[in-house]
Every structure is written in C-alpha cells, then in structure tokens.
C-alpha atoms as a printed R data frame, in Angstrom:
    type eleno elety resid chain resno       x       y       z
1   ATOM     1    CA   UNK     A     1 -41.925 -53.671 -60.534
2   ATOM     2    CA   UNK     A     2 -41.071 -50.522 -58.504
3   ATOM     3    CA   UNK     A     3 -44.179 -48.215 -58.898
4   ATOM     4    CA   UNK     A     4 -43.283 -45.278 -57.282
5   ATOM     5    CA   UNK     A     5 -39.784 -45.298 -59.348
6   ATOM     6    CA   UNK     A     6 -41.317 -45.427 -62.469
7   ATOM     7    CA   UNK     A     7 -43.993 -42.801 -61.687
8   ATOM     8    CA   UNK     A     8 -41.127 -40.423 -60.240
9   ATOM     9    CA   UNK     A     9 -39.701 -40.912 -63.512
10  ATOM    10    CA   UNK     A    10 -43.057 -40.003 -64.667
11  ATOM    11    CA   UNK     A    11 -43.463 -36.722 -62.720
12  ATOM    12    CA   UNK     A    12 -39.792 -35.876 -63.755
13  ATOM    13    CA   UNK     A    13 -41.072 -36.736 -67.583
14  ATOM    14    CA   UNK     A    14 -44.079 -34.203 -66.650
15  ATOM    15    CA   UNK     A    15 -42.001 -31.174 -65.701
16  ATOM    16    CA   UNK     A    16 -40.549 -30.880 -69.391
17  ATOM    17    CA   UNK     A    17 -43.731 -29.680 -70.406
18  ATOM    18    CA   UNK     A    18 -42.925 -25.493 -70.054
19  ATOM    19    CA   UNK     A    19 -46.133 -24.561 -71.007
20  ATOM    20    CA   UNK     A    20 -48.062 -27.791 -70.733
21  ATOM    21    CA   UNK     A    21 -50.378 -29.285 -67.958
22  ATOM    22    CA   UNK     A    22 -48.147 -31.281 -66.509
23  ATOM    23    CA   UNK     A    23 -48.679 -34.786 -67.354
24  ATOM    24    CA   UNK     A    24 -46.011 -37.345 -67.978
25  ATOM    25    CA   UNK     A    25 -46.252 -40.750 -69.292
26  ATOM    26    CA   UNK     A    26 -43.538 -44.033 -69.263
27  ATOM    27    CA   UNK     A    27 -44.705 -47.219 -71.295
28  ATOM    28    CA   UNK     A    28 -42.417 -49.754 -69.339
29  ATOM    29    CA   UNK     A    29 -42.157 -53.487 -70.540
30  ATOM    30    CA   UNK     A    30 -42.756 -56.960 -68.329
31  ATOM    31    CA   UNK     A    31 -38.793 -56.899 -67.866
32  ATOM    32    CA   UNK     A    32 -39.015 -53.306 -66.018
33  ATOM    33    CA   UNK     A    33 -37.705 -51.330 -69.401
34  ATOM    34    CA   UNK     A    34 -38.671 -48.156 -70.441
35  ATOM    35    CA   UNK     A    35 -40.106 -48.396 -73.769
36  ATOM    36    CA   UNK     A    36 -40.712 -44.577 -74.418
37  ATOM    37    CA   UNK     A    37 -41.435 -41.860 -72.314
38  ATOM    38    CA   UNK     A    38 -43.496 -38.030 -73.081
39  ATOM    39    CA   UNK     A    39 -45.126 -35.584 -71.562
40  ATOM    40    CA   UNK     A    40 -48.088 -33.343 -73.333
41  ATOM    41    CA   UNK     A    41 -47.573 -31.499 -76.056
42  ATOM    42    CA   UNK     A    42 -51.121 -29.873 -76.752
43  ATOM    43    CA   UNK     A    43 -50.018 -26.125 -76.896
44  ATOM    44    CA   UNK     A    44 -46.503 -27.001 -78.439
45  ATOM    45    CA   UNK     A    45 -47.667 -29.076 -81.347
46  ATOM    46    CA   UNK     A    46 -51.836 -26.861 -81.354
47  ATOM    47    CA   UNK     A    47 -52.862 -30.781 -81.399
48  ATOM    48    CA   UNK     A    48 -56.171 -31.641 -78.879
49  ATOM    49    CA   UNK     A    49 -55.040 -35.012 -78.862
50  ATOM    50    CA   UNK     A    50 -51.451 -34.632 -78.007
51  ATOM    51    CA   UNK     A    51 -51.660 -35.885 -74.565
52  ATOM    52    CA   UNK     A    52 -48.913 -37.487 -72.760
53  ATOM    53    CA   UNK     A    53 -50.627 -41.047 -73.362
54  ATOM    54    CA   UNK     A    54 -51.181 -40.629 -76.786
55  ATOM    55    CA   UNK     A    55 -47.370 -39.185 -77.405
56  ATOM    56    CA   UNK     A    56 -45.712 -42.110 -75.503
57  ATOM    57    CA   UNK     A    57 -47.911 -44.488 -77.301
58  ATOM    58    CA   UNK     A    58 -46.488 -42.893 -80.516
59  ATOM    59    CA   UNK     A    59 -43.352 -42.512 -79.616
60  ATOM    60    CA   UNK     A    60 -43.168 -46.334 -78.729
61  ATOM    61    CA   UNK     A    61 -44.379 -47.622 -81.536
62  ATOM    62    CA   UNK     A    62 -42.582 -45.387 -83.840
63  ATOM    63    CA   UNK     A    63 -39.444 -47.409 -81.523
64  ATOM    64    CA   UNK     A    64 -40.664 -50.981 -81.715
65  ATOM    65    CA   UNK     A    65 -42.192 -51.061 -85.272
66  ATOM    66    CA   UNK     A    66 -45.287 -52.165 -83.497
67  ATOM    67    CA   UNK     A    67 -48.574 -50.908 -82.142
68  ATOM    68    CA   UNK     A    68 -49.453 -53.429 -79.605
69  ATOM    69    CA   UNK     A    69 -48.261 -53.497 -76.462
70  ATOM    70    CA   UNK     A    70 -49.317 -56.845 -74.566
71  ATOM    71    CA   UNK     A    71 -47.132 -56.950 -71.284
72  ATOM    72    CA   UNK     A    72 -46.412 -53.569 -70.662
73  ATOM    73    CA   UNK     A    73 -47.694 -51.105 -68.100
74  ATOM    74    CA   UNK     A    74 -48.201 -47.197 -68.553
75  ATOM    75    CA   UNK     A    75 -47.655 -44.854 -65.742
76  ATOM    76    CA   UNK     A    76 -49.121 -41.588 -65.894
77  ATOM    77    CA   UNK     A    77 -49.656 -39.150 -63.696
78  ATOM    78    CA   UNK     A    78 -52.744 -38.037 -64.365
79  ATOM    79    CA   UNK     A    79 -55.670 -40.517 -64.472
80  ATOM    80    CA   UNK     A    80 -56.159 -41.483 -68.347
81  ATOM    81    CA   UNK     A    81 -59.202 -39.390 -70.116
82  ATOM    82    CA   UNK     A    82 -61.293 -40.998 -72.001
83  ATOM    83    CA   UNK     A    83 -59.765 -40.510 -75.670
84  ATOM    84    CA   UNK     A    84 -56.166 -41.503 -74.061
85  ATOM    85    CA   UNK     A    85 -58.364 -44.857 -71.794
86  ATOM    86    CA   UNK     A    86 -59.646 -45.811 -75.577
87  ATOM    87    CA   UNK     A    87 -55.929 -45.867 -77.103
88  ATOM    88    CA   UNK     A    88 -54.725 -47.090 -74.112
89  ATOM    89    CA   UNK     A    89 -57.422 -50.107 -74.989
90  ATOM    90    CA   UNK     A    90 -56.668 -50.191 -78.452
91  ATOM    91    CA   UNK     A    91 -52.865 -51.080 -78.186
92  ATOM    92    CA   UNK     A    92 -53.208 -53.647 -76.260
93  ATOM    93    CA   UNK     A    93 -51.583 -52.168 -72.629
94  ATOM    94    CA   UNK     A    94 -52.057 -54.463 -69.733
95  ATOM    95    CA   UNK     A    95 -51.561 -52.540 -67.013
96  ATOM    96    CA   UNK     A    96 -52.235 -48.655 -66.134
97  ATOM    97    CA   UNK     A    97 -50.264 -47.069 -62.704
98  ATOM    98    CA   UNK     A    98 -51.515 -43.744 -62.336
99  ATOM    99    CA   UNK     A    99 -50.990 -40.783 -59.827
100 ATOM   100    CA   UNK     A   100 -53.810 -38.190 -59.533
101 ATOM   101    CA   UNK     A   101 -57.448 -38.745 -59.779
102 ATOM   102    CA   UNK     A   102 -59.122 -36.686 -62.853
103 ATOM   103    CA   UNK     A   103 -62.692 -36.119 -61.380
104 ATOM   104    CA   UNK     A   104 -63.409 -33.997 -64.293
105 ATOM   105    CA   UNK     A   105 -63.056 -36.377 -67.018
106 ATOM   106    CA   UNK     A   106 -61.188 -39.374 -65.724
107 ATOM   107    CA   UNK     A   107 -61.797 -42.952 -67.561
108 ATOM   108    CA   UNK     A   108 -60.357 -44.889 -65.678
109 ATOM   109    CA   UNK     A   109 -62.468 -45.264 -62.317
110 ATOM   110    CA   UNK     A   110 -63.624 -41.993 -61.163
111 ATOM   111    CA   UNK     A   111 -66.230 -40.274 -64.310
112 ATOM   112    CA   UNK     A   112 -65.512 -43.292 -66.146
113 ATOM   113    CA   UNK     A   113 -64.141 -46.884 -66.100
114 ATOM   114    CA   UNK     A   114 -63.545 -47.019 -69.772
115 ATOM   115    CA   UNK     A   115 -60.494 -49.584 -68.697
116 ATOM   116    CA   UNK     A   116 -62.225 -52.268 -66.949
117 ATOM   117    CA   UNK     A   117 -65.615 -52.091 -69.083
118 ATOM   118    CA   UNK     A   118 -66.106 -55.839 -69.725
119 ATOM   119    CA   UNK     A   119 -68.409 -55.298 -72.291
120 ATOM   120    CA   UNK     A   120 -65.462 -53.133 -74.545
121 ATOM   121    CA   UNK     A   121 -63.075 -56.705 -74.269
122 ATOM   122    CA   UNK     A   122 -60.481 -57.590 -72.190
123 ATOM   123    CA   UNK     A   123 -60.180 -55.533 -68.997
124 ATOM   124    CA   UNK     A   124 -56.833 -54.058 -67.980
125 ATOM   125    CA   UNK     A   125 -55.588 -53.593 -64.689
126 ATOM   126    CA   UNK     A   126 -55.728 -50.228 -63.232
127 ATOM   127    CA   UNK     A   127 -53.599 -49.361 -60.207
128 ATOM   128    CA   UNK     A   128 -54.823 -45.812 -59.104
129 ATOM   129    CA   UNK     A   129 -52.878 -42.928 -56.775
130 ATOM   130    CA   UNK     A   130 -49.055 -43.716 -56.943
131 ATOM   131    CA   UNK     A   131 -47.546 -40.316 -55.720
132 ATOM   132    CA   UNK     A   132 -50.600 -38.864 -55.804
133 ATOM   133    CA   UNK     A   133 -49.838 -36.179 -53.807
134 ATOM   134    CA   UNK     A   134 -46.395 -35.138 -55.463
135 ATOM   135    CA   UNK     A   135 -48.531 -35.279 -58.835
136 ATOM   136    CA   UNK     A   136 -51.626 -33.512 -57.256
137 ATOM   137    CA   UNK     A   137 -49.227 -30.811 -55.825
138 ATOM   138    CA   UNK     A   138 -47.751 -30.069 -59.793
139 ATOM   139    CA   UNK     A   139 -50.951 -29.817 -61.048
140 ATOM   140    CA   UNK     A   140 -52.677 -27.529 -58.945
141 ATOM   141    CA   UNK     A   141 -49.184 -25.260 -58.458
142 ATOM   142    CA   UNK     A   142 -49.558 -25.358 -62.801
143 ATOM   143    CA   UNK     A   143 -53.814 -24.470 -62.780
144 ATOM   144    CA   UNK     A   144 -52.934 -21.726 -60.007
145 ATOM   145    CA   UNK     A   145 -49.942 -19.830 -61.986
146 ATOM   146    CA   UNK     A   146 -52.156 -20.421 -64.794
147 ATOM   147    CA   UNK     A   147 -54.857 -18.361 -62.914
148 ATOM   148    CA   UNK     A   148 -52.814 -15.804 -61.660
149 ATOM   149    CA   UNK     A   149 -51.049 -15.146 -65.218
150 ATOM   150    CA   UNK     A   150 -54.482 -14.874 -66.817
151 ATOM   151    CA   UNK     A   151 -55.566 -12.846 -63.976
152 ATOM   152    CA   UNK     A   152 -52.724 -10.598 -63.975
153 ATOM   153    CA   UNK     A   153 -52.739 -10.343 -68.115
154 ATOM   154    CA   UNK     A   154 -56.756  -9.218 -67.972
155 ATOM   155    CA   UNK     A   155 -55.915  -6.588 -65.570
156 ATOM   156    CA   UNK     A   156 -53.462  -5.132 -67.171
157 ATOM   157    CA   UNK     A   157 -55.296  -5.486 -70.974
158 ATOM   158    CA   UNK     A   158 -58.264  -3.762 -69.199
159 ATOM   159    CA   UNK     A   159 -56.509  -0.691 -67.288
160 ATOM   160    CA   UNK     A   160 -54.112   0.284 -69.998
161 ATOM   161    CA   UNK     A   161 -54.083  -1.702 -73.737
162 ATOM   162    CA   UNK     A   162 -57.649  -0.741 -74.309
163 ATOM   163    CA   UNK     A   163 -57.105   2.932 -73.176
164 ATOM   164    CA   UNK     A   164 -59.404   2.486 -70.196
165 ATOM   165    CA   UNK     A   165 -56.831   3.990 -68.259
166 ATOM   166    CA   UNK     A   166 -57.883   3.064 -64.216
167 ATOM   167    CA   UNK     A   167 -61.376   1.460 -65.034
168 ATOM   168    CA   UNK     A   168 -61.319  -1.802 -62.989
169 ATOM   169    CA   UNK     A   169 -58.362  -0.472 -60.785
170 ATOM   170    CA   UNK     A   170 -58.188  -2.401 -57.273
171 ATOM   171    CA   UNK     A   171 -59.561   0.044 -55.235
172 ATOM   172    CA   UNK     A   172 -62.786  -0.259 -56.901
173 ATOM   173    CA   UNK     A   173 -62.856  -3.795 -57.346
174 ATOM   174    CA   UNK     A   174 -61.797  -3.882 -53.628
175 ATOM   175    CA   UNK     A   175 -65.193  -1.401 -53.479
176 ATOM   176    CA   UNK     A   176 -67.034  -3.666 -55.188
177 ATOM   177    CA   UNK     A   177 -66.436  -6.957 -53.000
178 ATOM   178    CA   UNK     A   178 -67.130  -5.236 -50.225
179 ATOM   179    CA   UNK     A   179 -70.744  -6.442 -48.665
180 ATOM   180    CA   UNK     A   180 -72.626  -3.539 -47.697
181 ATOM   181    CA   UNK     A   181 -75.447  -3.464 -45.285
C-alpha cells in the first residue's frame, strides 16, 4: 500500500474544509480502495465531534451497511484525538497512517496511546509522520491566519465598533512594548 499516495489524497481531502482545521481522513480497504473519505466539519455542522475521523467513519458505514471495519487502514493527517482513537477502536480499524504529531491531545503515541493500550483489546497498528511536514505546514499556515484574522477583527472592534475611537491604536501599543529603563 502506497502511504504517501493515500495521505496526499488525505491532505487534498483536508483543504475542502474552508473554515475548518484542516484535517482530512481516507478509510482505505486491504485491496488499496477508498472506502470513504472527509475532512472536519465542526464549525459547518456546530458539532464537537465532527472530526474528520468520526465523519469518514460515518460516511463509510452509511456506504457499506456496516460499522466494522476489520482490514482497513485510516489515514489522517492529524494524529487521532482521543474521542476519534476510541471510535477508531470501536469499529474495528486495523491500521492508522497518520501525518502530524498532535502534542496537545494526540492518542495515538504522543499524550496518549489510546491505540496500542493492550489492556482496551486488540492493539492496532499505528504508523506515525507520513508527510508530516506538508501536513504540519497546512496546519500551522491555518492556526496563523486564524491568529491574524482574530487579531485584526479585535483591533478593529476595539478602535471603532465600540466608539473607542483610537484607544489601543499602534502607536501606543508600539509605546507600550517598548522596555524602558
């Protein structure tokens, strides 16, 4: 099976998301099939638990008739959290190929290892940081317009919506980072 293939597909998948973190998701079967594919859909659909892994695991069940997926491999590109690492347990994946770490809330090596916990069943096999610079690279370019939009948005809501007029203009913020002796 061609890893970095599928996970390009996955990145690709990713970059529908307009105004979604960009995570994408493929659930591919042991002949090399795509079974479903998704991306998140949090802010579309106002859902927490509308993750990519939790969509594609919808979506291909809603296709096959079937919730278990014994054989198949999910490529994401954004290490699993721990709600998606339990579904992802739950139906029965073998296999999980994914891009970028998720040192924040990861469950699937790095916080957690919710995936190869012996003591929740059978372990699946976790193949971590396919692309994980391409997927790495989305995400941060997403977090920083993200930061710049919310940035930009306060300033202007402080200066002029709330009648401030030039409170918090640049100059004196620029005054106020200064270190003085």
């Amino acid at each position: 099976m061609d890893f970095e293939l599928f996970m390009h597909l996955a990145l690709d998948e990713a970059r529908k998301g307009a105004d979604e973190v960009p995570v994408g998701a493929l659930l591919v079967d042991d002949k090399g099939e795509i079974v479903a594919s998704a991306h998140n859909l949090r802010e579309a659909k106002n859902d927490p638990t509308a993750h990519a892994e939790l969509e594609v695991l919808r979506a291909a069940a809603d296709l096959s008739g079937d919730w278990r997926f014994e054989g198949t491999t999910l490529f994401v590109t954004l290490e699993p959290c721990v709600m998606c690492a339990g579904a992802i347990r739950e139906a029965r994946i073998s296999r999980v190929v994914f891009a970028a770490w998720n040192e924040v809330s990861g469950a699937s090596g790095s916080v957690y290892d919710v995936l190869r916990d012996p003591r929740l069943g059978k372990t699946i096999e976790v193949i971590p940081g396919v692309l994980e610079n391409e997927a790495s690279t989305l995400l941060s370019r997403y977090f920083k317009s993200v930061r710049e939009t919310k940035l930009s948005s306060q300033k202007y809501e402080s200066e002029w919506s709330e009648g401030k007029g030039m409170d918090n203009h640049p100059c004196e913020i620029a005054f106020d980072n200064e270190k003085l002796d």
